[in-house]
Backbone as CSV, one residue per row, in Angstrom:
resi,resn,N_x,N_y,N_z,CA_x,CA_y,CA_z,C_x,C_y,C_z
1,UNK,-29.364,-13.925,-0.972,-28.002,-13.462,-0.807,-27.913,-12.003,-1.252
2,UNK,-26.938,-11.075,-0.650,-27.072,-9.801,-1.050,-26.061,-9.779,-2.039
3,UNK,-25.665,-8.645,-2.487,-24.591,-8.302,-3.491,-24.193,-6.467,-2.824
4,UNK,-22.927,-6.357,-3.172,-22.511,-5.157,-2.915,-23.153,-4.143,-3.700
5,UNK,-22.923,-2.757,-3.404,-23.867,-1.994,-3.616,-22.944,-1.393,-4.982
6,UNK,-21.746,-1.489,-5.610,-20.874,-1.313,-6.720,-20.293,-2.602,-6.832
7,UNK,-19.810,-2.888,-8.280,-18.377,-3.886,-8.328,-17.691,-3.644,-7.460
8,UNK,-17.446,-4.153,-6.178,-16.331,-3.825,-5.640,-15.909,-2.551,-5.123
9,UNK,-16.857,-1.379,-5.337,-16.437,-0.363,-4.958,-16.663,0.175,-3.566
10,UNK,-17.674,-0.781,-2.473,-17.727,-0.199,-1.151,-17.247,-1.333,-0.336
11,UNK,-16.660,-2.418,-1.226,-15.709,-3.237,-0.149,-14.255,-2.969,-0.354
12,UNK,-13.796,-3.382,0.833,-12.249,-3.273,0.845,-11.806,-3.917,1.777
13,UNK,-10.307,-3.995,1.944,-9.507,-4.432,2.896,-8.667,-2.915,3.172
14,UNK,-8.542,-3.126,4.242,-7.885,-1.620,4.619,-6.644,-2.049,5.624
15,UNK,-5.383,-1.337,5.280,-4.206,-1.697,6.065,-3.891,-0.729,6.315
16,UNK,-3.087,-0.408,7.775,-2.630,0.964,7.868,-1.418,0.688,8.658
17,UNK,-0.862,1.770,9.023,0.275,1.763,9.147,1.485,0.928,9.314
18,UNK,1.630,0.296,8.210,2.385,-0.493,7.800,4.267,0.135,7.690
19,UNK,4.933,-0.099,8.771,6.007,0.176,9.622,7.295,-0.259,8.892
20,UNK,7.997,0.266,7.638,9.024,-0.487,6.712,10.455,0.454,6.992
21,UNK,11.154,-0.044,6.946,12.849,0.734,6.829,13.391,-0.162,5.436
22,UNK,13.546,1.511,5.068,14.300,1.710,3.523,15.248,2.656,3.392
23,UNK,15.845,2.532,2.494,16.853,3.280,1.472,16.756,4.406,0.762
24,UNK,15.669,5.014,0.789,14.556,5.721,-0.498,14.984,7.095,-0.177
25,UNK,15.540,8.086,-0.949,15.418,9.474,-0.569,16.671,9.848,-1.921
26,UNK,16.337,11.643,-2.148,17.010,12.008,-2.940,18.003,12.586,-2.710
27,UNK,18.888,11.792,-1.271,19.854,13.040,-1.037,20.667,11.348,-0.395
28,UNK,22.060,11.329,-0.524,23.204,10.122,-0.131,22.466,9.663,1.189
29,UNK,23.090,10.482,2.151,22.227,10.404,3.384,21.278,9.569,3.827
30,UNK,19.983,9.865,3.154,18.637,9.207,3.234,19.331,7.374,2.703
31,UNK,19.790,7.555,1.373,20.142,6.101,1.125,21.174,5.117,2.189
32,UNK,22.661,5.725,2.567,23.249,5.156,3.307,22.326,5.066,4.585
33,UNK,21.792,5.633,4.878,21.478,5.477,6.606,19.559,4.955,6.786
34,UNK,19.041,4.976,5.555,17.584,5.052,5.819,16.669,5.370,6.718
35,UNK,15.656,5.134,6.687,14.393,5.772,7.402,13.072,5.017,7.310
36,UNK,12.276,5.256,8.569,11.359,4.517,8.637,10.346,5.065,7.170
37,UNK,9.344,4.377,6.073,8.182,4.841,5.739,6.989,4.170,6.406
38,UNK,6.034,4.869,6.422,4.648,4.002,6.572,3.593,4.194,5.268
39,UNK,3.245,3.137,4.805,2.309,2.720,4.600,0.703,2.364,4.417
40,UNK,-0.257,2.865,4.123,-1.708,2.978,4.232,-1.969,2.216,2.919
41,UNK,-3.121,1.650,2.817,-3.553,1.230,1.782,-5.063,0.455,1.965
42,UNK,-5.414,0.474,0.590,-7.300,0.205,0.911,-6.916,-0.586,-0.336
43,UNK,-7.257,-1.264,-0.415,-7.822,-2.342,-1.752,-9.198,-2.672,-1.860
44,UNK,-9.910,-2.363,-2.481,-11.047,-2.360,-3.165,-11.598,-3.636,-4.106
45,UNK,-12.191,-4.732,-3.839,-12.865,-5.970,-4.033,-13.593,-6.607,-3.416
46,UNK,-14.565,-7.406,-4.113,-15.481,-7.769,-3.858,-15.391,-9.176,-3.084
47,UNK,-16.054,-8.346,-1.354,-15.713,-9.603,-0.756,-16.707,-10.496,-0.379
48,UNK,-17.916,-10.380,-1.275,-18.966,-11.390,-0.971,-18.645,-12.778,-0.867
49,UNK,-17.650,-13.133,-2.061,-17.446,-14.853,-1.897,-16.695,-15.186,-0.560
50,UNK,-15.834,-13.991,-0.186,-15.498,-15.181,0.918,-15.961,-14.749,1.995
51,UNK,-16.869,-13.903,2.551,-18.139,-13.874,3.260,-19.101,-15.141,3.348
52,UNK,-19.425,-15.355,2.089,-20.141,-16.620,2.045,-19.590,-18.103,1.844
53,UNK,-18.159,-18.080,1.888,-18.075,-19.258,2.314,-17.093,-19.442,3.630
54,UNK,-16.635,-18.078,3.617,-15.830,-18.198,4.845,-14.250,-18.854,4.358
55,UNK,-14.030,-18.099,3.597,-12.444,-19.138,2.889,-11.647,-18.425,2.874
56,UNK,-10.426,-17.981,3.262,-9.561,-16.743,2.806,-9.536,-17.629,1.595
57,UNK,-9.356,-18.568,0.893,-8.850,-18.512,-0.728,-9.884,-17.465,-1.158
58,UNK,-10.682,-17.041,-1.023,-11.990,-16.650,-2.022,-11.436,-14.695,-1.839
59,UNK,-10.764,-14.530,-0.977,-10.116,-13.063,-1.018,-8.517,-12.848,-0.858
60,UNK,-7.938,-11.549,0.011,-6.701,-11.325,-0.387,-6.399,-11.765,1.336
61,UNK,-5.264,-12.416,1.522,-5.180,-13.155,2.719,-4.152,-10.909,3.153
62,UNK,-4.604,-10.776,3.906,-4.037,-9.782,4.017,-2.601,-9.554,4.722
63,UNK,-2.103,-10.901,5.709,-0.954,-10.916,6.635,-0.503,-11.357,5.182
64,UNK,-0.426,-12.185,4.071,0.436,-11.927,3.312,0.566,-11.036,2.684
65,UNK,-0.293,-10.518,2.141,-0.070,-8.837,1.383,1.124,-7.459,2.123
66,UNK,0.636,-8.469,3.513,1.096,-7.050,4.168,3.147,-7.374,4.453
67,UNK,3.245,-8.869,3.883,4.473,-8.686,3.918,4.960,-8.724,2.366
68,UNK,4.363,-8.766,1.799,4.626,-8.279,-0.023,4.675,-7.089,-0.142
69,UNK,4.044,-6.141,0.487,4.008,-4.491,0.254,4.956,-4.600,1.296
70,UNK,5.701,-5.121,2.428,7.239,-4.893,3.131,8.134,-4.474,2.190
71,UNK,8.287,-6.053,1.735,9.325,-6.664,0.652,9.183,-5.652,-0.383
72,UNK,8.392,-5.046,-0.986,8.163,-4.239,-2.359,9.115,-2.849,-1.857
73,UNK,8.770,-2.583,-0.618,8.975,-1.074,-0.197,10.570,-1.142,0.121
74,UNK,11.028,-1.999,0.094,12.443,-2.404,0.746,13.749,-2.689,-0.056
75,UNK,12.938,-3.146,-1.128,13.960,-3.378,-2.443,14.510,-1.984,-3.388
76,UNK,15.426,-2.179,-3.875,15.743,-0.885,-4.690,15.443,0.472,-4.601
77,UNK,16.424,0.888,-4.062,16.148,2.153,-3.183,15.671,2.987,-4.673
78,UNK,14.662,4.241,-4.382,14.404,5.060,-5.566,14.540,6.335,-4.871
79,UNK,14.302,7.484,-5.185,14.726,8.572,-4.942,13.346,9.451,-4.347
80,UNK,12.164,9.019,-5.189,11.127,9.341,-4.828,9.355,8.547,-4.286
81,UNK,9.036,8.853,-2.878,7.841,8.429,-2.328,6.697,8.095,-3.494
82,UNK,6.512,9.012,-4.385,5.937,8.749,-5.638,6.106,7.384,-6.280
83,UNK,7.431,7.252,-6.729,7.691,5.775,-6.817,7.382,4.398,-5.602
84,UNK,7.655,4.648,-4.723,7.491,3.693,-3.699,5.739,3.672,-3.543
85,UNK,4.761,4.975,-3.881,3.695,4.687,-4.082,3.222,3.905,-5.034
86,UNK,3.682,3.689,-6.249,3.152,3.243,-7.856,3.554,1.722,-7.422
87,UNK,4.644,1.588,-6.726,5.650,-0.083,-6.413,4.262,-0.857,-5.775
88,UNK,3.836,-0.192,-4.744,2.743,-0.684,-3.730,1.777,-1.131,-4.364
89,UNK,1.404,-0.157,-5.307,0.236,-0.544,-6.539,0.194,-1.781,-7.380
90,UNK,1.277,-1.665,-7.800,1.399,-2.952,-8.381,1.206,-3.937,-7.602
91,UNK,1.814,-4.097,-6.616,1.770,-4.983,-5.611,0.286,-5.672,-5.570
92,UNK,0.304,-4.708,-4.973,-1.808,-5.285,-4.404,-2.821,-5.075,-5.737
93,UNK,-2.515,-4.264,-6.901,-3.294,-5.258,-7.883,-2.812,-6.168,-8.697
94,UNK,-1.688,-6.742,-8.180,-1.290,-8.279,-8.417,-2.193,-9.132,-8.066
95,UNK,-2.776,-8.482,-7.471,-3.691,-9.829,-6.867,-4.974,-10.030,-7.711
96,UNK,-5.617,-10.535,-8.300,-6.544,-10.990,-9.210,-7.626,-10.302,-8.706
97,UNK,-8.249,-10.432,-7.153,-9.488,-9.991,-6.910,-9.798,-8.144,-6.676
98,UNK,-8.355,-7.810,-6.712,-8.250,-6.034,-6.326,-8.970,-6.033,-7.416
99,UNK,-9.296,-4.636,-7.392,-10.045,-3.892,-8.461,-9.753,-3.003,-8.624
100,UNK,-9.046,-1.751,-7.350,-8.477,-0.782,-7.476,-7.587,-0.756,-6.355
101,UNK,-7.078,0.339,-5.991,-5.810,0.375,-4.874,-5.942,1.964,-4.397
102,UNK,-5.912,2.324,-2.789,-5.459,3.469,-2.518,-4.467,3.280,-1.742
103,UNK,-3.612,4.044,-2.074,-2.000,3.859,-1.522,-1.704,5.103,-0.760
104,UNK,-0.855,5.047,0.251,-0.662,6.216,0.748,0.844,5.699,1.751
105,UNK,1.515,6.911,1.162,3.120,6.404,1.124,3.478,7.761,2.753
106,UNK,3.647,7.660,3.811,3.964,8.678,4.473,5.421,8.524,5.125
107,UNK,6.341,9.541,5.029,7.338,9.953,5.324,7.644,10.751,6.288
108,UNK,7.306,10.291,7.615,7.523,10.791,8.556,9.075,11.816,9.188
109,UNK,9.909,10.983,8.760,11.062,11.638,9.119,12.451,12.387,7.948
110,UNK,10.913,12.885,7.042,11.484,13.404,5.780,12.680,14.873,5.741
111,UNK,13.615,14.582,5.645,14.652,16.153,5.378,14.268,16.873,5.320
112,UNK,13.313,17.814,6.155,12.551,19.418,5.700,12.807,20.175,7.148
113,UNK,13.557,21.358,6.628,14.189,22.264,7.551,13.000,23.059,8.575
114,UNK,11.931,22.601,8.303,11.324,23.561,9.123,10.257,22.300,10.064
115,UNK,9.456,22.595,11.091,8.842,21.688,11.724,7.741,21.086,10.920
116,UNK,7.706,20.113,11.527,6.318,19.028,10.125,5.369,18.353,10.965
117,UNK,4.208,17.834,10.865,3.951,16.346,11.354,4.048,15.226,10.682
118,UNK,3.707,15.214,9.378,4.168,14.482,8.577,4.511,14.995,6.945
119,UNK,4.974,14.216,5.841,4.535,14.653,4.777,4.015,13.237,4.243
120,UNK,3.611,13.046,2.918,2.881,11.520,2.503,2.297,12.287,0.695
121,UNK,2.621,10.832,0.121,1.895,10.981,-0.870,0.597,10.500,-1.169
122,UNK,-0.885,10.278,-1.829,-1.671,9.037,-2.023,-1.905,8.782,-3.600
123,UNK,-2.208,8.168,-3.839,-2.373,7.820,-5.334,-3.261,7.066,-5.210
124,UNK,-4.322,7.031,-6.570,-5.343,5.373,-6.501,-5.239,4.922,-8.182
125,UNK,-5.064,3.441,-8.050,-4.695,2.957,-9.319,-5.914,1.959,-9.642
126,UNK,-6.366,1.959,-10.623,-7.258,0.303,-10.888,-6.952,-0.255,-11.927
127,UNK,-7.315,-1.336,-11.893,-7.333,-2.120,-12.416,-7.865,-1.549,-14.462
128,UNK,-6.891,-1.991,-15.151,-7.280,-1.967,-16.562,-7.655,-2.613,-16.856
């Protein structure tokens, strides 16, 4: 049997653009009327066991994750993407087998007077 080449550090589950409408912004506006964010994220764990037995119990079932990081992004409007990044974090190392988290919060249709393609924050959190 093989083993990964780190704890956990060259496996992952990777989600991307994960499509949420929220409340979130530092100006009335943004809160009364909201806006789409998206979403990126890599979670980092070791997915040998359920490779070898073939079980989602043995990893992170990801169609649920991916509606827990919805639900997370949707609740209590905050003022800043920063926050809605750290929320996500928690989220997915709720889960016992994460090990670490890269998050990446993008704000596509962010209030900035001049032309954009996007703006986005990323953060990576692990596990203590």
């Amino acid at each position: 049997m093989t083993r990964p080449a780190s704890s956990g550090g060259s496996d992952a589950i990777i989600l991307t653009g994960l499509r949420v409408r929220a409340n979130h912004g530092v100006y009335d506006f943004e809160r009364e009327n909201g806006q789409d964010f998206v979403i990126d994220l890599t979670a980092h764990l070791d997915l040998s066991p359920a490779s070898a037995s073939d079980d989602v119990a043995n990893t992170v079932h990801y169609g649920e994750l991916a509606v827990e990081v919805a639900d997370a992004v949707r609740r209590d409007p905050v003022d800043l993407i920063e926050t809605v990044a750290e929320r996500v974090a928690a989220v997915v190392l709720g889960h016992p087998p994460v090990l670490a988290v890269e998050v990446t919060v993008h704000k596509p249709d962010a209030p900035i007077e001049v032309p954009f393609g996007d703006v986005a924050v990323r953060i990576r959190r692990e596990r203590s």
